[in-house]
N, C-alpha and C positions, 0 to 999 in steps of 0.2 A: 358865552352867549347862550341864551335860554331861544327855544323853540317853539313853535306851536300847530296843532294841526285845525283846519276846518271842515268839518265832515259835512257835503254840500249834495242834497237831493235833486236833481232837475226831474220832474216829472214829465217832461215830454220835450221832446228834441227842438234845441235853440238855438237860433243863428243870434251873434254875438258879434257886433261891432268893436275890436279893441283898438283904441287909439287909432296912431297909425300903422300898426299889424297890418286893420282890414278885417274882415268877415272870417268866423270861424265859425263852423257849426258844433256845435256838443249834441250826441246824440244821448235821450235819456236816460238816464242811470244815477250813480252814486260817485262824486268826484272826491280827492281829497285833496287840497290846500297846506302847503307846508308852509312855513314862514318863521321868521327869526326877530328878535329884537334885544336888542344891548339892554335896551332899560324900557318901563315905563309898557312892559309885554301885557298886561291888563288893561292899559287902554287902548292899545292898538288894536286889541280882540275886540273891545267895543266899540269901537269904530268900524271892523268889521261886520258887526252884527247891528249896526244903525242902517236906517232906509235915508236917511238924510245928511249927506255926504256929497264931498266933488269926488268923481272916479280917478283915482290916483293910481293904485297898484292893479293890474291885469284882474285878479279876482272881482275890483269894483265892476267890472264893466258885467262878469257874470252873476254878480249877485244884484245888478240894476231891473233883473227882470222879478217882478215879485213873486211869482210863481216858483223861481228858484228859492229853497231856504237853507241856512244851515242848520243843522240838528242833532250836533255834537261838537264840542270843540275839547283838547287835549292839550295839554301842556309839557313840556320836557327839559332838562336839563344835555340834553343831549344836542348835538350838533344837525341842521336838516336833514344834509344826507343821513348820516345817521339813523333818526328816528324815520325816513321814507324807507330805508332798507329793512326795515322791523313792522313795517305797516302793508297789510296785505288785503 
C-alpha cells in the first residue's frame, strides 16, 4: 500500500465543524496529513487538492476553509505510520 502526505498551512486559527466529531479548533500553524491508498493514490491527491468536492475524509472539512491551503504534497512507498514516524 503506497502512502501520501499533505503539507496544510492554516494562517490563522480555525474552528472546524467535522461531521459528527463536532467543533475542533486548529490553532494556526503548519499541519500534516497522512493518508494511504491501494490504488488510484494520484487521484485521491487530487481530489484533495479540488475546492469542489462533498467533505468525505476529516481533512475535507479542514481544507473547506479557503484560506487553508495545501503547499506541499509527498508521496511514499512506505506504510502511514511509517512515513509520520520519519516526518518531523
Amino acid at each position: 500500500m503506497q502512502s501520501y502526505q499533505l503539507f496544510i498551512t492554516l494562517p490563522k486559527t480555525t474552528d472546524v465543524e467535522i461531521g459528527k466529531l463536532g467543533l475542533f479548533t486548529f490553532p494556526k500553524g503548519v499541519y500534516v496529513y497522512t493518508g494511504s491508498a491501494r490504488r488510484n493514490m494520484d487521484k485521491r491527491i487530487r481530489r484533495h487538492l479540488s475546492r469542489d468536492k462533498n467533505l468525505h475524509w476529516h481533512v475535507d472539512y479542514l481544507l473547506a476553509d479557503e484560506e487553508n491551503k495545501i503547499f506541499k504534497v509527498t508521496k511514499s512507498e512506505l506504510e502511514e505510520c511509517d512515513l509520520n514516524s520519519l516526518t518531523k
